[in-house]
C-alpha positions as a printed NumPy array, in Angstrom:
array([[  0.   ,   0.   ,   0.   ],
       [  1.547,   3.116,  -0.902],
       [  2.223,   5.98 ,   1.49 ],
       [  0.447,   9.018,   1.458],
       [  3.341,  11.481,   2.971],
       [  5.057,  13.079,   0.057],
       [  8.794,  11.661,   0.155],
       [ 11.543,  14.922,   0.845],
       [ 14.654,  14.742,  -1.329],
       [ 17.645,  16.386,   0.036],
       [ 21.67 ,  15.801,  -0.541],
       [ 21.859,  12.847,   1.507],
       [ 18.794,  10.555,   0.111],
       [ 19.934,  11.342,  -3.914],
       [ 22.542,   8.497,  -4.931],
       [ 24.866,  11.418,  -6.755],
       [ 26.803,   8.327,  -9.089],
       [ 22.841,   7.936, -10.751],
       [ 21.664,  11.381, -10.553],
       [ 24.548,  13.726, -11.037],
       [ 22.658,  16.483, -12.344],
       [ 19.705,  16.483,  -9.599],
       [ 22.108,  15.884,  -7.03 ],
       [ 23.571,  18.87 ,  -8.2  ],
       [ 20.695,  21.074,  -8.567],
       [ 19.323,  20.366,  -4.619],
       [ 22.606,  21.04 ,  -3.409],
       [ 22.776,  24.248,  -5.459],
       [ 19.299,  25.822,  -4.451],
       [ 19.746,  24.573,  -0.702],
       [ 16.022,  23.952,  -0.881],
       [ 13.623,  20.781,  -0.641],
       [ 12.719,  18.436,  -3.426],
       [  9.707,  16.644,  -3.336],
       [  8.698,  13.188,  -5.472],
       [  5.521,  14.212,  -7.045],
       [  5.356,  10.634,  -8.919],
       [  7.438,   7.71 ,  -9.594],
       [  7.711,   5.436, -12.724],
       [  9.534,   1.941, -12.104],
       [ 11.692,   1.183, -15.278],
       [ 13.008,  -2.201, -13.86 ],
       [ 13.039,  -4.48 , -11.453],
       [ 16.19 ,  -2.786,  -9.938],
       [ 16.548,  -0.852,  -6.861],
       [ 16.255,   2.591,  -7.669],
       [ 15.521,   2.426, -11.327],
       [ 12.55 ,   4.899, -11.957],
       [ 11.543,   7.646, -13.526],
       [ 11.188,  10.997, -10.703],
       [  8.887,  13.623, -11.34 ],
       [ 10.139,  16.124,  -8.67 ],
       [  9.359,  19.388,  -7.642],
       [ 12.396,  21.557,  -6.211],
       [ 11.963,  24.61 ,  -3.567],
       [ 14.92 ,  26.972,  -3.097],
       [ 14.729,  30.789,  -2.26 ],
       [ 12.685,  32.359,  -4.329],
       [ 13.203,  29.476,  -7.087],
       [ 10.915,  26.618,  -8.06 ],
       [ 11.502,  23.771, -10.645],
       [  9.717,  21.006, -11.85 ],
       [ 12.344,  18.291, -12.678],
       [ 12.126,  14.875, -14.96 ],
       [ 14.57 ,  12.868, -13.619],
       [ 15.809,   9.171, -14.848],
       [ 19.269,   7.785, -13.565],
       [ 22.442,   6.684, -15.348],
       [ 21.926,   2.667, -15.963],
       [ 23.758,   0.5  , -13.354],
       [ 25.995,  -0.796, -16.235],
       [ 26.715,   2.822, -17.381],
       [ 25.987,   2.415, -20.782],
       [ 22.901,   5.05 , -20.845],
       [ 23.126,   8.535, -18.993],
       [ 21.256,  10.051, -16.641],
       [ 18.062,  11.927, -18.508],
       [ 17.226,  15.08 , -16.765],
       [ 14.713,  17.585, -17.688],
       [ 14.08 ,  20.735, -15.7  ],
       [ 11.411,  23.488, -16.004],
       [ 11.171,  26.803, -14.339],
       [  7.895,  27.772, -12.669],
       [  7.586,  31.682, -12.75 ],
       [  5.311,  33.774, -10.84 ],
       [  2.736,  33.693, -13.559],
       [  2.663,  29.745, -13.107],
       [  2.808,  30.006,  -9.69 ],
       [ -0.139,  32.211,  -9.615],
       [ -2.027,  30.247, -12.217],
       [ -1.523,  26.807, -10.066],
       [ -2.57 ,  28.424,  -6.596],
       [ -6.074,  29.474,  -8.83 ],
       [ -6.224,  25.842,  -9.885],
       [ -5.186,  23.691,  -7.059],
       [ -4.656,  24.535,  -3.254],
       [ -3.127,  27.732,  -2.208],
       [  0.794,  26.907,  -2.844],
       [  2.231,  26.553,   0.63 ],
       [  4.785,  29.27 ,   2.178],
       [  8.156,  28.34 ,   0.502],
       [ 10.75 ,  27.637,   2.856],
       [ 14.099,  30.202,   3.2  ],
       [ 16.005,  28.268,   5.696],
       [ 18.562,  25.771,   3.816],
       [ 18.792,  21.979,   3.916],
       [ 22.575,  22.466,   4.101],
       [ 24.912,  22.297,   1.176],
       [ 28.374,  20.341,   1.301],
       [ 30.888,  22.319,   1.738],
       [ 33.619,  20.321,  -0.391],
       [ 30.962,  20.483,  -3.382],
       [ 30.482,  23.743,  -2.834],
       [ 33.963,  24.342,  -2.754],
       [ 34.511,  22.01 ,  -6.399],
       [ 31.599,  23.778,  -7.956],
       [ 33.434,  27.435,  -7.227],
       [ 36.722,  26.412,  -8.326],
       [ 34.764,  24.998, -11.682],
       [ 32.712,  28.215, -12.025],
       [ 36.258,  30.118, -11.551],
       [ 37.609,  28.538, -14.3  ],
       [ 34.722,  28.701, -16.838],
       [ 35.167,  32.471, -16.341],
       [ 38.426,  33.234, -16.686],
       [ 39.832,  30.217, -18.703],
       [ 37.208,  28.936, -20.848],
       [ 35.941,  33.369, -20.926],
       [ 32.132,  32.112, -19.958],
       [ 30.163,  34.95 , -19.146],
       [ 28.131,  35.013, -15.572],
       [ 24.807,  34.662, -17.966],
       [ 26.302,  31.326, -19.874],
       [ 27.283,  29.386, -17.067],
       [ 24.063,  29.89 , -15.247],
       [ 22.558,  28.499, -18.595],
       [ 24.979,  25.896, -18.45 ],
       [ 24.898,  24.806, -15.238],
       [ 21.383,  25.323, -15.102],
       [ 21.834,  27.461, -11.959],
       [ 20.584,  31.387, -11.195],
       [ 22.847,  34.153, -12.223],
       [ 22.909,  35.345,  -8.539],
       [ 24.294,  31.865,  -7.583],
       [ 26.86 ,  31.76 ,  -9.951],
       [ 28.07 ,  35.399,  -8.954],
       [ 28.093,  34.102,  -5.233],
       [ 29.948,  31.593,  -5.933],
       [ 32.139,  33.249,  -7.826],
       [ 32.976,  35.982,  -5.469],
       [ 33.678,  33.761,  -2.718],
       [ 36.133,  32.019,  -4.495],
       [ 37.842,  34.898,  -5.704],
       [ 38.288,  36.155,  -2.276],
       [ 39.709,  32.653,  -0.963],
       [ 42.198,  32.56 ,  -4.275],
       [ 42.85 ,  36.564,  -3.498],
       [ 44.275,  35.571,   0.394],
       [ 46.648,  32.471,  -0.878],
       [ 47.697,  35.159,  -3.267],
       [ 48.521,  37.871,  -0.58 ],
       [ 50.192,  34.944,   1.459],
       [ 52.1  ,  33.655,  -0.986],
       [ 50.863,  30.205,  -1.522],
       [ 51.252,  28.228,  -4.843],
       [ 47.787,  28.068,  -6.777],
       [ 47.872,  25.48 ,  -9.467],
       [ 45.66 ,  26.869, -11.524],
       [ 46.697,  30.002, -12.25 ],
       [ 50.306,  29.33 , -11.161],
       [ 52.342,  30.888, -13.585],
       [ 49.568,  33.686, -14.536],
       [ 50.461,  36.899, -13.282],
       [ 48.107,  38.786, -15.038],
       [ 45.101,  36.698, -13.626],
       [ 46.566,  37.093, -10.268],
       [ 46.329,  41.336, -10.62 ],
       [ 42.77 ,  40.607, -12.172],
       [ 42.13 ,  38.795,  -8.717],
       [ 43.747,  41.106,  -6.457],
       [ 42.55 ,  43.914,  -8.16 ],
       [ 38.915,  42.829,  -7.55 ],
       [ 39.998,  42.29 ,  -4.003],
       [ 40.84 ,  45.407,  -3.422],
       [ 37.909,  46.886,  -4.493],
       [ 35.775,  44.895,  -2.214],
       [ 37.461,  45.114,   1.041],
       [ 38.549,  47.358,   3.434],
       [ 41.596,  48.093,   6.268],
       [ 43.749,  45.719,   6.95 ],
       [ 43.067,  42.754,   4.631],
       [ 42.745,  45.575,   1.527],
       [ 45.824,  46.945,   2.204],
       [ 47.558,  43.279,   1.967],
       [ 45.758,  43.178,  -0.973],
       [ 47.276,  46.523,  -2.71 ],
       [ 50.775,  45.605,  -0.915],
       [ 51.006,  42.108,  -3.075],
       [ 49.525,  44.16 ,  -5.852],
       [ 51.676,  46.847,  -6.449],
       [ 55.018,  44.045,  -5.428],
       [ 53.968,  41.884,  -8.194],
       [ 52.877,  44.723, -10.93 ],
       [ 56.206,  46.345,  -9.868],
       [ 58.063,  42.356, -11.059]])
């Protein structure tokens, strides 16, 4: 007999080798994902076809969500759809009034959160992606990306100021200015001054 409490998806109930890309997405919008139906595609643990609907601040998606094959021969299928305030509105005429959507966060990993910078990091300044394209590629919000961003400018702006090797961008001293430059312009006192000390020592090289 089937259950009739709605099942909550978060971080640690998605298998991320399966379902990379919703994985992904809930751990991005630090929201709640809810399985609005389920289609079996095999006898297999696991192996079905998610409708879910995903709640993060301010954001809702409806997701389509089959997992990679246990063999790895077929990829994981994932469809995603944005519902706007117009939808919204059009649903809460049509069904129940859509429940309060929740602000506080699930809790995102900090090491993904911490691969996903360093990926977004590179997209912009090596691979030249705007803000705008890797949203659209990553199939996250603009203001995510930028936060993202930011923070892991800051991070690569201190092992900068303190001298530490960075891999990525070790032998680019023109990136490094870019980074410190930024820096500078967002801080203050102490930690800004570092920043225009390094600066104007490796400018000056």
């Amino acid at each position: 007999m089937a259950s009739d409490k709605i099942q909550i998806l978060n971080v640690d109930t998605v298998n991320k080798e399966l379902r990379p890309r919703l994985y992904e997405m809930i751990a991005i919008a630090g929201g709640e994902a809810y399985i609005l139906s389920r289609e079996e595609l095999s006898d297999e643990e696991g192996d079905e076809k998610l409708l879910v609907l995903l709640i993060g601040e301010g954001t809702m998606l409806l997701i389509e969500d089959t997992p990679k094959s246990l063999d790895g021969e077929l990829d994981e299928i994932y469809k995603a759809l944005l519902i706007d305030d117009t939808a919204k509105e059009n649903l809460a005429k049509i069904l129940v009034p859509i429940a309060k959507i929740r602000k506080e966060s699930t809790g995102r990993p900090k090491v993904y959160l911490e691969d996903m910078a360093e990926t977004i990091f590179l997209e912009n300044y090596i691979d030249n992606l705007s803000i705008k394209k890797i949203s659209f590629k990553r199939n996250m919000s603009p203001t995510t990306v930028q936060k993202l961003l930011n923070e892991y400018r800051l991070k690569l702006a201190d092992r900068i100021a303190n001298g530490e090797e960075i891999t990525i961008i070790e032998n680019d001293t023109e990136n490094k200015l870019k980074i410190l430059e930024w820096a500078i312009s967002k801080t203050e006192g102490d930690k800004r001054r570092k920043y225009e000390q390094c600066y104007f020592k490796m400018s000056s090289l």
